[in-house]
VMD Tcl script that draws the C-alpha trace (Angstrom):
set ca {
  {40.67 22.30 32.16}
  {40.93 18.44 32.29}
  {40.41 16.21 29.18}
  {37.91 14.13 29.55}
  {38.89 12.14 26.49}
  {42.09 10.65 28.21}
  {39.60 9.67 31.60}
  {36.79 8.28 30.12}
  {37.33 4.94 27.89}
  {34.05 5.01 25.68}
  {32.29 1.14 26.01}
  {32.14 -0.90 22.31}
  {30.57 0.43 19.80}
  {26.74 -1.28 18.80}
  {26.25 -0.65 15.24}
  {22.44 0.10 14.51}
  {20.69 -0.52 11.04}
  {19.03 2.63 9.39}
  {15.62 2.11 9.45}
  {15.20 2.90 5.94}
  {17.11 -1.19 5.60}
  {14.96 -2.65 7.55}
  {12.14 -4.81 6.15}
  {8.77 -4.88 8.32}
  {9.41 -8.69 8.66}
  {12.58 -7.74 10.37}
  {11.18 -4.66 12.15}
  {8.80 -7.27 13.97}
  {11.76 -9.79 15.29}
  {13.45 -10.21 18.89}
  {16.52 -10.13 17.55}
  {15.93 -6.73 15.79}
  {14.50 -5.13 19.00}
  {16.99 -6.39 21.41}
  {19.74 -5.11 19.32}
  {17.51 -1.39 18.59}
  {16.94 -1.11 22.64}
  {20.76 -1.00 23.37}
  {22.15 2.24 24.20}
  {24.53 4.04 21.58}
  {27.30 5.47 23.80}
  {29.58 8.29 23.46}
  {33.09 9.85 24.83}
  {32.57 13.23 27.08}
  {33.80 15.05 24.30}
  {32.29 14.05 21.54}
  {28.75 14.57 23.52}
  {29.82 18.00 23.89}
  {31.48 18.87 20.74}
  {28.49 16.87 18.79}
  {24.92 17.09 20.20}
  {22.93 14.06 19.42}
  {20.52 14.87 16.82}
  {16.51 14.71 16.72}
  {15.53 11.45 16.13}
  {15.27 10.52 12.62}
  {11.90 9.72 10.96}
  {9.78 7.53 10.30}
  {9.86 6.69 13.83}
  {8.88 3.09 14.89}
  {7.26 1.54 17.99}
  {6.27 -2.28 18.23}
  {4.14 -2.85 21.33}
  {4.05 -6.89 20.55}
  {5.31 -9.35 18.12}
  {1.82 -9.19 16.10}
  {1.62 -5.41 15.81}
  {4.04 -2.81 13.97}
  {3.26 1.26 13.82}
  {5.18 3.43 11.57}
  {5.26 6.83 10.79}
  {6.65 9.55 8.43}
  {5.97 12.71 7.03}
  {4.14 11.86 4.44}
  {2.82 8.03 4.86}
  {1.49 5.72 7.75}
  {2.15 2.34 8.18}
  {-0.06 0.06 10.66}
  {0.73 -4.30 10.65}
  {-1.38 -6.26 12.75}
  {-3.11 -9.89 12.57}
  {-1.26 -10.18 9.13}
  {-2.88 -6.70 8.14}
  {-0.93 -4.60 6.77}
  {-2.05 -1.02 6.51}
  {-0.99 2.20 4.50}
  {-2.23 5.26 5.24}
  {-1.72 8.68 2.69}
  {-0.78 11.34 5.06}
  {-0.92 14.71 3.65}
  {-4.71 15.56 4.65}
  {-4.00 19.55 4.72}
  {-3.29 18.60 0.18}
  {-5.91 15.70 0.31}
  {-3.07 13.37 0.18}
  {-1.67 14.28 -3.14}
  {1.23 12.36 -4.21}
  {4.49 13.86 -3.43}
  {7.44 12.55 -3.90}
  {8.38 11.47 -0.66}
  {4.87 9.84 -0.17}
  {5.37 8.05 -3.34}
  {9.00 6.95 -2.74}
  {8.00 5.69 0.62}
  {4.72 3.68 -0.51}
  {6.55 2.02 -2.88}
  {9.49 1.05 -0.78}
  {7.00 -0.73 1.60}
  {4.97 -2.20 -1.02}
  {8.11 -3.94 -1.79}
  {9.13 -5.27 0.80}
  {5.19 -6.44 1.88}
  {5.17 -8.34 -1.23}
  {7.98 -10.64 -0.07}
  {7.14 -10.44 3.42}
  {4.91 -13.97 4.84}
  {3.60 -12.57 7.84}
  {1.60 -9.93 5.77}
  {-1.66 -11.92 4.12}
  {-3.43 -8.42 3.01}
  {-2.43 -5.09 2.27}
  {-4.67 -2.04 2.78}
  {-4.23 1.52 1.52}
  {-6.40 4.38 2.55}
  {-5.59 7.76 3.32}
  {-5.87 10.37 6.13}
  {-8.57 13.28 6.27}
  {-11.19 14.22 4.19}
  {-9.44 12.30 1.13}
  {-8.48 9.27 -0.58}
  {-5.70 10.63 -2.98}
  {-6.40 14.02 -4.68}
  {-4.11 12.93 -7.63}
  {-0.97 15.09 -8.41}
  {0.41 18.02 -6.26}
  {-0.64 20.61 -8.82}
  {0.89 23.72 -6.24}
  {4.30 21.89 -6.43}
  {4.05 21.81 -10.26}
  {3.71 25.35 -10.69}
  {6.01 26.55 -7.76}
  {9.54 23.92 -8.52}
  {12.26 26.35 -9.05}
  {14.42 23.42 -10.27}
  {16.03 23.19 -14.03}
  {13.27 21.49 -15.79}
  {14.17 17.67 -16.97}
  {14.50 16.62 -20.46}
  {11.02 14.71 -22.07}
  {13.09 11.44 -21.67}
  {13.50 12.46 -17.65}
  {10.18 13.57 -17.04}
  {8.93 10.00 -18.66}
  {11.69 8.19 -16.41}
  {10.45 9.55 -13.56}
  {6.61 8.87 -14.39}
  {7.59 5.37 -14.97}
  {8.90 4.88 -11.54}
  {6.31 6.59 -9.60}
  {3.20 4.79 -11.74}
  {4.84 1.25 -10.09}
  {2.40 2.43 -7.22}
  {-0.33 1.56 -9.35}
  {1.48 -1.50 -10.84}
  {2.00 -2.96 -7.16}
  {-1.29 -2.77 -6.08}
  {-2.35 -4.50 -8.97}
  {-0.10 -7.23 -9.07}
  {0.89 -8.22 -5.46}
  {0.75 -11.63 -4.93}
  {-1.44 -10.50 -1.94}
  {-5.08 -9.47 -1.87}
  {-4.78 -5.42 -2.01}
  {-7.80 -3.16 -0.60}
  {-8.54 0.16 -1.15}
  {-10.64 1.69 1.78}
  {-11.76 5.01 -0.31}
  {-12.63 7.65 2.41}
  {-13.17 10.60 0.71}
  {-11.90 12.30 -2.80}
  {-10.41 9.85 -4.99}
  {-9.52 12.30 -7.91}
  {-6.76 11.55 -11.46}
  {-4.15 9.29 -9.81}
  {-5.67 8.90 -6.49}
  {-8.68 7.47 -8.66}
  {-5.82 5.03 -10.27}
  {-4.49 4.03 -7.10}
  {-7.82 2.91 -5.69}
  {-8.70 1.04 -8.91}
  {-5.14 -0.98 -9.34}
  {-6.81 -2.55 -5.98}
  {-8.44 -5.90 -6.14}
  {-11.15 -5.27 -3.61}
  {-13.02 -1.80 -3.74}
  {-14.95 0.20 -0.33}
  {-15.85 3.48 0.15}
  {-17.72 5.77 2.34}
  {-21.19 6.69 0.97}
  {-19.16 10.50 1.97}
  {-16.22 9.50 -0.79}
  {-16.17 11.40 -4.30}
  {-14.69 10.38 -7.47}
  {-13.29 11.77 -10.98}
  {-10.48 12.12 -13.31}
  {-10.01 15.51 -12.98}
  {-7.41 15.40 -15.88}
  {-9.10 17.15 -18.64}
  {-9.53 20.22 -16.51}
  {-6.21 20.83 -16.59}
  {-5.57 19.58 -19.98}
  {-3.35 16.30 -19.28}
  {-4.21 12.74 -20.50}
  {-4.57 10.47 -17.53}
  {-1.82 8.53 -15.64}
  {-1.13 5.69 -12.76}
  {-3.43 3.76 -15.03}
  {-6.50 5.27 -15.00}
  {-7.11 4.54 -18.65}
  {-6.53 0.98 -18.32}
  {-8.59 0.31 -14.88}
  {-11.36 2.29 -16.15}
  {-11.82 0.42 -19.39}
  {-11.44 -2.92 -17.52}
  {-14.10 -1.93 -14.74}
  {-16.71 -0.18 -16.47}
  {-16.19 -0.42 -20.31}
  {-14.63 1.58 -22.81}
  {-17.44 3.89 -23.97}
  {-18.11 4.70 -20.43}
  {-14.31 5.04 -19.66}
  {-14.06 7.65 -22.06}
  {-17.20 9.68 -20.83}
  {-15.75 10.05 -17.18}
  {-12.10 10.65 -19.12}
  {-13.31 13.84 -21.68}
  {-15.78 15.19 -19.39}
  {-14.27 14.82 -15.90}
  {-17.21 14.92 -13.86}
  {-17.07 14.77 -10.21}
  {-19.94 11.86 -8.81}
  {-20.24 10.36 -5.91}
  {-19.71 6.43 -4.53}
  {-23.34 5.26 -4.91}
  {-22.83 6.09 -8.55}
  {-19.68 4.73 -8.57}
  {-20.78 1.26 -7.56}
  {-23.53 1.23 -10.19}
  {-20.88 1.58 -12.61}
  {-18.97 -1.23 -11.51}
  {-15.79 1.01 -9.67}
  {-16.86 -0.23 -6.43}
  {-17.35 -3.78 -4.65}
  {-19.09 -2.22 -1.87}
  {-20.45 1.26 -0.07}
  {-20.62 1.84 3.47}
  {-21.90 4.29 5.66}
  {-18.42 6.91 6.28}
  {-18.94 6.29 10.39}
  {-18.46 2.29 9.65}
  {-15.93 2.64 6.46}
  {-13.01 1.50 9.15}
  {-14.68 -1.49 10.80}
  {-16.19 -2.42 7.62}
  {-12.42 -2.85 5.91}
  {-11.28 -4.35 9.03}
  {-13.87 -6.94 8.74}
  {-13.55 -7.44 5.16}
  {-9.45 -7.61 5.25}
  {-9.71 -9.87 8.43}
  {-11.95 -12.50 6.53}
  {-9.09 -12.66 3.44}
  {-6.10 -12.41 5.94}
  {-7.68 -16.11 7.25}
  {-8.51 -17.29 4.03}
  {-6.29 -19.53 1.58}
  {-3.96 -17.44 0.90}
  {-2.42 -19.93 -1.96}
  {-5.26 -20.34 -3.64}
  {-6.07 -16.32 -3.03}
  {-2.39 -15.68 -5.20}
  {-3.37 -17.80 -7.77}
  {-6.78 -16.38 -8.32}
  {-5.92 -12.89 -7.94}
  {-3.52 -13.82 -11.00}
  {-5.53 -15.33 -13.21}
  {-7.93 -13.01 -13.18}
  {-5.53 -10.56 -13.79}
  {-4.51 -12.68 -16.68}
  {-7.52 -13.05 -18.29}
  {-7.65 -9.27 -19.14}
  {-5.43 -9.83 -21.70}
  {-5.04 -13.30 -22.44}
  {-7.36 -15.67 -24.58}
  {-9.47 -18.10 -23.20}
  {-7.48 -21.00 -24.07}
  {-4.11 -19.71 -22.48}
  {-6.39 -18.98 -19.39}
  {-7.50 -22.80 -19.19}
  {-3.99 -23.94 -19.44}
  {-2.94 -21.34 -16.76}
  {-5.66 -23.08 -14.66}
  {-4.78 -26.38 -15.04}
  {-1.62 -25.64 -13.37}
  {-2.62 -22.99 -10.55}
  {-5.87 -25.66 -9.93}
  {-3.26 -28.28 -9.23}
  {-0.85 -26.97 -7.35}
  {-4.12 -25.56 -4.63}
  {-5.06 -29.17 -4.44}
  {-1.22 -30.17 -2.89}
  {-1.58 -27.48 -0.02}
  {-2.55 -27.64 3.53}
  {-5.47 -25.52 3.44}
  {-6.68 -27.79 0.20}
  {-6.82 -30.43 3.26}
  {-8.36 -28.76 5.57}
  {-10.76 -27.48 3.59}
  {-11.97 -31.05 2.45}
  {-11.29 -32.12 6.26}
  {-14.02 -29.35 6.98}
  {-16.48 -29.86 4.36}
  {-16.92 -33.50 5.58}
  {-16.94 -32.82 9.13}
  {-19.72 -29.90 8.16}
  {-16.96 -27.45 10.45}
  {-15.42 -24.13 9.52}
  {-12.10 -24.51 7.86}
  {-9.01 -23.33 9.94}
  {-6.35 -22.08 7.08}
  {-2.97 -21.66 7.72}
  {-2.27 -19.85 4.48}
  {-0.49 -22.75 3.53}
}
mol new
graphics top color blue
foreach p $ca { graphics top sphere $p radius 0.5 }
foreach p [lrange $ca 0 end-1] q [lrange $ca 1 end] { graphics top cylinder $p $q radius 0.2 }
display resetview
């Protein structure tokens, strides 16, 4: 039999990034997709003696410069008109957080935080749920040798930065709460500046029914949105309510009917996405400072954010506006 090795002289090789390098920013360039369209090619034999695998996933597809879909097994990612959105995809477990979905929403929390196309990040999930909290069935069922205290409080640590990233992005973060928002799916929706739900969404921390003490920051965000004596209430009883109480208690910015929860994000992440986005960082920040700063470190923190708004282009336009009696156009600049 002849060898097609010696006959066929294989064309240069094109060396393609793993996905898992690639930035969202980058994801959404020519460059990137002119180099990701070119065919990989092979010699005869190695085709033969190698089958090309499955594609790997998450699997991406960019239909135009302004819009970027990606999937994987466990998280969605939509970017569009400076949107970006992140979906929880594990609606047969109500989205509880597995490792891979954490790793994953962490990694692109990352790189959104640096990335200047993205003005507001979204996080939702898939199904009839929010975030259920922990995967309870793979607690019980892992086979694996179990870690040290010190290990098991490593690995907490990393994971909670979910919680910590939503929180302090210096982008406006949204939680669109669609359903059961239960222990650390109730953290994750909290560490979110802007709150909405579904009037269909239910809420609770769940932990005290199985006898743990709260995590992803529950403790914290609770006390800072509805008081400590309250905090503690939802923490030792662990009550399941619903959003209309939840926004009486001060959990929630807004509720919406469930049928309009999507265009009613959209809306609300399309008005911040055109907003100052400058002046949106700073604010976001000093807010977040004055949780645990005093009053007069807050005033000196202003007198430096409240300056540096004043030198940007929006500031401008803004004033520009007001005197013309016009809508402002911001850049985010």
């Amino acid at each position: 039999m002849p060898s097609f090795a010696r006959s066929v002289t294989p064309p240069p090789a094109v060396t393609i990034p793993r996905i898992a390098d690639i930035s969202p920013s980058q994801l959404l360039s020519k460059s990137f997709r002119r180099v990701i369209a070119q065919p990989v090619y092979r010699n005869v034999t190695e085709i033969h003696s190698h089958p090309r695998p499955a594609p790997a996933r998450p699997s991406f597809s960019c239909p135009s410069r302004d819009i970027l879909t990606a999937m994987s097994e466990d998280v969605l990612i939509h970017v569009e008109n400076r949107i970006a959105t992140l979906t929880f995809n594990r609606p047969d477990k109500l989205n509880a957080l597995s490792a891979d979905l954490l790793t994953k929403s962490i990694d692109t929390l990352h790189a959104w935080s640096e990335d200047p196309a993205i003005a507001v990040v979204v996080v939702t999930g898939n199904g009839r749920a929010f975030c259920a909290g922990g995967d309870i069935g793979t607690m019980a069922k892992s086979n694996a040798a179990p870690p040290t205290l010190e290990q098991q409080v490593d690995r907490l640590r990393r994971v909670q930065q979910l919680s910590w990233l939503l929180y302090s992005l210096p982008k406006v973060t949204i939680s669109s709460i669609n359903g059961f928002a239960m222990g650390a799916g109730l953290g994750v929706a909290l560490a979110c500046d802007l709150r909405i739900a579904s009037d269909q969404a239910k809420f609770g921390t769940a932990y005290a029914k199985i006898a743990f003490g709260g995590d992803f920051g529950v403790t914290w965000l609770l006390t800072q949105s509805v008081g400590a004596a309250r905090a503690k209430e939802l923490l030792f009883l662990a009550d399941t309510f619903d959003a209309h109480r939840a926004e009486h208690i001060g959990m929630l910015n807004r509720v919406v009917p469930h049928e309009s929860l999507a265009a009613e994000t959209r809306a609300l992440a399309q008005r911040v996405a055109h907003g100052p986005l400058v002046s949106f960082r700073y604010m976001k920040g000093n807010v977040n400072l004055a949780a645990s700063a005093d009053f007069r470190t807050v005033l000196d923190r202003e007198a430096e954010t409240h300056t540096r708004c004043g030198q940007t282009d929006d500031h401008k336009e803004g004033v520009s506006a007001f005197l013309e009696k016009r809508a402002p156009a911001f850049q985010g600049k």
